[in-house]
N, C-alpha and C positions, 0 to 999 in steps of 0.2 A: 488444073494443076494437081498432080498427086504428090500427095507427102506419108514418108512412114513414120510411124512411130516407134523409136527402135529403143531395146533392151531395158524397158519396165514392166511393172506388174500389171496387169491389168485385171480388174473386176470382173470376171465375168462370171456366169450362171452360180451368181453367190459366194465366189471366193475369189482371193488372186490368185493369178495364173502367169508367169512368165509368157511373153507373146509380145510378136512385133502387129501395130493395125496399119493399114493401108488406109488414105481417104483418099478419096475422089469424086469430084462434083457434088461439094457437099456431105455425101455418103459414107457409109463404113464400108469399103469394098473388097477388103481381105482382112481377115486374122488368122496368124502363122507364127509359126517357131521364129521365122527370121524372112523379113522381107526389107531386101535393099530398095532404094529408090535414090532418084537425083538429088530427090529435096527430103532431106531426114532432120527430126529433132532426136536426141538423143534424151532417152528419159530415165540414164541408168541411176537407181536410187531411189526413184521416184514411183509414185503409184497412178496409173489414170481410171477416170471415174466417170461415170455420164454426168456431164451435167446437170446441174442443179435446177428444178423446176420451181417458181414462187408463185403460188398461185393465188395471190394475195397482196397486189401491190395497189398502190396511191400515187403517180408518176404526176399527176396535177394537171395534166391538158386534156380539155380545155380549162380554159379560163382563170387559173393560178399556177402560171411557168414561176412568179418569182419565188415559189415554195419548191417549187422540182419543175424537171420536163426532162424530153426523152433522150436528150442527150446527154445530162448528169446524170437521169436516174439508169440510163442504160448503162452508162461508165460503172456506175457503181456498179451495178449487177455483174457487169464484166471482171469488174477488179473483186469482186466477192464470189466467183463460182458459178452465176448466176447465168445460165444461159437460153432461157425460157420462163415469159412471167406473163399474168393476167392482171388485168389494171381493171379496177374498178369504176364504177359510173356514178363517184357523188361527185361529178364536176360543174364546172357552171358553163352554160347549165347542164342539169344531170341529164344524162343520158337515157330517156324513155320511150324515144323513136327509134325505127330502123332507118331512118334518114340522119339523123343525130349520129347512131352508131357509126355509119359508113364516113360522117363526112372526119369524126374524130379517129376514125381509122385512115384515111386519108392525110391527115395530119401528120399522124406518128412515123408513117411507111417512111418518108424519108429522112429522119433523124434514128429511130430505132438500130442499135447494134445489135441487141439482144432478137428471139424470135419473140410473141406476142398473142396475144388473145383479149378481146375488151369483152368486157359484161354488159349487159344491158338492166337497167336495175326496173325491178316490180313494183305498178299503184296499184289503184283500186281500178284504173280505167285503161290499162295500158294492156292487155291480155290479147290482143288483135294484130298490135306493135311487134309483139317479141314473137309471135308466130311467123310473121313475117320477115325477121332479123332471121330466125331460125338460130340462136347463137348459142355455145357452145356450154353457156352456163347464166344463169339468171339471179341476182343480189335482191336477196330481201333482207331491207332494216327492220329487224321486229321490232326492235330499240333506236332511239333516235344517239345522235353522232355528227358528227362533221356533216354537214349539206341537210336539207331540211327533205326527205325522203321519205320518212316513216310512212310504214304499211302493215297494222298489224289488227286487223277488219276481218275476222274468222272465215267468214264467206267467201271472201274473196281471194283467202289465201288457199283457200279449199279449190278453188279454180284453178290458181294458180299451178298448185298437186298436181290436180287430173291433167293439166296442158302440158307439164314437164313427163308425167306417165306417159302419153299420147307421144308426143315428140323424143324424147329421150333428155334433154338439158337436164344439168345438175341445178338445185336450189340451193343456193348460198346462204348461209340466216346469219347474220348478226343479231343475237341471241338476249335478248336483255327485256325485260319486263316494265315498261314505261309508266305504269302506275307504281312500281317499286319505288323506283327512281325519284319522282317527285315526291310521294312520300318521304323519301326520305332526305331529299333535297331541303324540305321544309324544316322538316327536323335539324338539318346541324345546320342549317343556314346560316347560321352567325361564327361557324367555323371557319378560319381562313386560311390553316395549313392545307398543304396538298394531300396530310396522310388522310382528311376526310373524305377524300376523295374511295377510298375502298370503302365506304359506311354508308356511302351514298349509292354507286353501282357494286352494292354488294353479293353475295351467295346465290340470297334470294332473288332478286333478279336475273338471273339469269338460270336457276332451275327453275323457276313460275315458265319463264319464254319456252325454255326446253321443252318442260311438260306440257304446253299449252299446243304447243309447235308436232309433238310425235301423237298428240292426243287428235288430231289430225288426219298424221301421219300412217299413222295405224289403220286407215278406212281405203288406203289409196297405194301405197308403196312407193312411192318415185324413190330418184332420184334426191337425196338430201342430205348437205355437207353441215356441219355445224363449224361457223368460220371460230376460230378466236378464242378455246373454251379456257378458263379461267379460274374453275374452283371445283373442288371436291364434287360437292353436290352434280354438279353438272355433266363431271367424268361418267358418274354412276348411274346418272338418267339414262346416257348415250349405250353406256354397258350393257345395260337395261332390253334397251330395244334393239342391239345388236343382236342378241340372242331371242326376241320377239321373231314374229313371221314375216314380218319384210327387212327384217337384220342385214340383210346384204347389202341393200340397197340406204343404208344409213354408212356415214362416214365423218371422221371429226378433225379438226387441225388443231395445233396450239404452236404460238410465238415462242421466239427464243427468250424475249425477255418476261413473259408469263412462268415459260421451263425454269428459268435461269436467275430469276430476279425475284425479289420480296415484300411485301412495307418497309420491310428494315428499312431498306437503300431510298425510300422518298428523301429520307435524311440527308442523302449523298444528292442525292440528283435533284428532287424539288421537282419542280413544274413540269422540267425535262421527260420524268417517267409519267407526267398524267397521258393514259391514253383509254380509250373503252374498248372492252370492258376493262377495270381497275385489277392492276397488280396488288394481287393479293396478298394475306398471310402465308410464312413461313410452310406451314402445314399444307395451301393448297399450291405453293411451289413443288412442294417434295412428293404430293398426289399426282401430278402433270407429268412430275417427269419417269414417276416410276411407270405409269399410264403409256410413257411415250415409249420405253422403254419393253414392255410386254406386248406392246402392239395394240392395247387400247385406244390407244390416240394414232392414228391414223398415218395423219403428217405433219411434217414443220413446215409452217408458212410464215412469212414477214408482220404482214400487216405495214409494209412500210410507209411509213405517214408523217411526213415531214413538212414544219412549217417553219417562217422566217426566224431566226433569233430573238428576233425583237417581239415579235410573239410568243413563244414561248416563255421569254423574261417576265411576261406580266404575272400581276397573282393569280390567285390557283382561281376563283371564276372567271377572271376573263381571258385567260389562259385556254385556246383551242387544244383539245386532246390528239395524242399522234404522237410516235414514236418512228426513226426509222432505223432500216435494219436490213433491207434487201444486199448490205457490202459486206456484214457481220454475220451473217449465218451460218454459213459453212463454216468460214474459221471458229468460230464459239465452240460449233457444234467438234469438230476435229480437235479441239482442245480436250473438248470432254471425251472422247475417244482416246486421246491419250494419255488422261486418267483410267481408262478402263472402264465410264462409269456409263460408257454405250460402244454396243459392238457396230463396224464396218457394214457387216450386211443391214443391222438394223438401221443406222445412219442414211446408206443410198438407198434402202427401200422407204424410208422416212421424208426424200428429200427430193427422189428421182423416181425411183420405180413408182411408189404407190402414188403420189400425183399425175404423171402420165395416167396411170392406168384410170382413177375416177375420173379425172376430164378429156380422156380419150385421144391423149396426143399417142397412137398407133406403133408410130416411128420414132419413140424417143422415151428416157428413162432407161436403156440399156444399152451396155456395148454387145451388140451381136450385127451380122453381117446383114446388113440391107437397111440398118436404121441411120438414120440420122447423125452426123458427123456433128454433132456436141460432145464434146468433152474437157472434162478438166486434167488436168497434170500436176499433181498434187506431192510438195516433202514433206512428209511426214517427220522428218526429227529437226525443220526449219521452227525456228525459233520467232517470234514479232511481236509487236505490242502494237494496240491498236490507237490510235493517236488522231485528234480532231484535223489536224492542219494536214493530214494525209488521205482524207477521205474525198470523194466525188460528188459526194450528194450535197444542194444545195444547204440541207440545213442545217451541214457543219459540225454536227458533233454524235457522237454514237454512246449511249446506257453503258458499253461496256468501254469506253473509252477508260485507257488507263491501263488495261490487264493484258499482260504478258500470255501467249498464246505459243502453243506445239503444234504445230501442221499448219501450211504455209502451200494457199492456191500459186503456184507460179505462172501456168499457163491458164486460157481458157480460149478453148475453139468453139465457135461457132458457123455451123453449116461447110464446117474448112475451113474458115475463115480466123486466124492465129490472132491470138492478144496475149504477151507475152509481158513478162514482170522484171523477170532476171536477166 
């Protein structure tokens, strides 16, 4: 079925442009001044956007649907802008074979609304596995986290390097320096607010991993994302080696609520905001986002990581860490666009373009003719607030829950395929 999309702005080669799109079979099959069709939405007012890629999600299957699975968490993704996401492999069990991968991609295919991509995650023994996945992108825990995965055996991740060189796969790091950690575990041990929580996976932590991780890095060039980044320190290691001799081939992400969030607000939120790595001080909020802002930082990704309420209700140690966010992305981020306090182009190249482009989806992250019929249909001067008892995702409640929002996803197509709001 063909549909046009008639009399709004559309994004393309870095700016709006007046222009009606044609889709077809999935497809973007025309872009024009004005193209009639049987079946048209009318988008006057409005702005369209390629779709949002998350390359950073926690959807929960296998083996913990009552935290998320692919029907809430693709709703969400749907009602957030969200129309391509990669899910992680700390599931149960995690995901370290190519029989594993295929059978949990198997699963997904028929609940999935959104498009997809699964990870395969990196051991010490599994290096023969993910050659044979041949998959898209490979998760190593330098630091440990949700699922008991940690891999961070110099050698081995040295392998790792050369097999991502060899092949092409991106390395994913979750970043975090595991003798920090306990160290400093030890130390406030007897502390039981949540704001211990940044004291514990602190700075150092995660520039120890950083540095340990490019120090590496530096003998081999792959392919390497740094998922999650979180503090000063860390923006200026990646800085660092961007401008080194395999600079191109480094890349970094940070969450919205890393960008967007503090210590202050543990106050506000409690247990809710524990996630790793820890949200930081005031100072490495305003470092992230100036970072996201100049194009230091890469992309925005989720990290969506949602568990039961009754979970996250406990105190801050036996409290699993995890935030979600894959429904709140776009809109935070369009909010902050309509403070001024990030431009349009920077935004979808933040969100769309530059993710496409490091994990190599070809055909998507832009509206041009022959890609990929994702896109959003976005008002910019629609007003909302984001509210717990209106979200999709099983775990109920969103960090920015409460704050009144400017720009307002109404549509989201996926492959043609319309999910509509208003």
């Amino acid at each position: 079925m063909n549909i046009s999309l008639r009399n709004g702005k559309a994004f393309i080669n870095g700016k709006l442009v007046s222009a009606d799109i044609l889709l077809s079979e999935g497809k973007i099959k025309k872009i024009a001044k004005k193209i009639p069709c049987e079946k048209e939405i009318n988008c006057k007012g409005k702005i369209i956007l390629p779709g949002a890629i998350d390359a950073h999600v926690h959807f929960r299957t296998p083996g913990q649907e009552y935290k998320e699975n692919w029907i809430s968490g693709s709703l969400a993704a749907l009602h957030g802008g969200v129309t391509t996401v990669m899910d992680m492999p700390n599931n149960n069990p995690p995901i370290f074979t190519k029989k594993l991968l295929e059978e949990k991609r198997k699963i997904i295919e028929k609940d999935s609304l959104v498009n997809f991509d699964l990870y395969i995650a990196a051991n010490q023994d599994n290096l023969v596995e993910i050659e044979k996945a041949k998959p898209r992108a490979v998760k190593l825990y330098y630091g440990s986290t949700t699922g008991k995965i940690l891999f961070n055996k110099a050698e081995g991740i040295e392998k790792l390097f050369r097999l991502s060189k060899k092949l092409g796969f991106v390395v994913v790091v979750h970043a975090e320096d595991e003798e920090t950690i306990k160290r400093n575990s030890e130390k406030y041990g007897n502390e039981k607010n949540v704001t211990v929580h940044a004291k514990i996976r602190d700075e150092e932590a995660e520039a120890r991993a950083i540095e340990e991780l490019f120090s590496i890095h530096s003998k081999i060039g792959n392919k390497l994302h740094i998922a999650h980044i979180s503090s000063k320190k860390g923006i200026d290691i990646v800085a660092k080696a961007k401008k080194g001799r395999f600079g191109k081939s480094v890349t970094c992400e940070a969450t919205p609520h890393h960008l967007l969030l503090d210590s202050n607000d543990y106050k506000k939120l409690g247990t809710n905001l524990k996630c790793n790595p820890s949200v930081k001080g005031p100072e490495h909020r305003e470092a992230l986002w100036k970072a996201l802002v100049s194009g230091k930082i890469d992309i925005v990704a989720t990290d969506h990581a949602p568990h039961s309420q009754e979970e996250k209700a406990k105190d801050y140690w036996s409290c699993p860490s995890g935030v979600p966010g894959v429904e709140t992305m776009v809109p935070v981020l369009l909010n902050q666009m309509s403070r001024k306090n990030i431009s349009l182009k920077r935004l979808v190249s933040a969100v769309s373009e530059k993710p496409a482009e490091i994990f190599g989806w070809k055909t998507k992250g832009k509206i041009k003719t022959g890609f990929d019929a994702d896109l959003i249909i976005v008002d910019l001067n629609k007003t909302h607030t984001i509210r717990d008892k209106g979200l999709f995702t099983k775990a109920g409640y969103s960090v920015f829950s409460g704050e009144k929002l400017k720009g307002f996803v109404d549509i989201t197509i996926v492959g043609g395929q319309v999910y509509g709001k208003s």
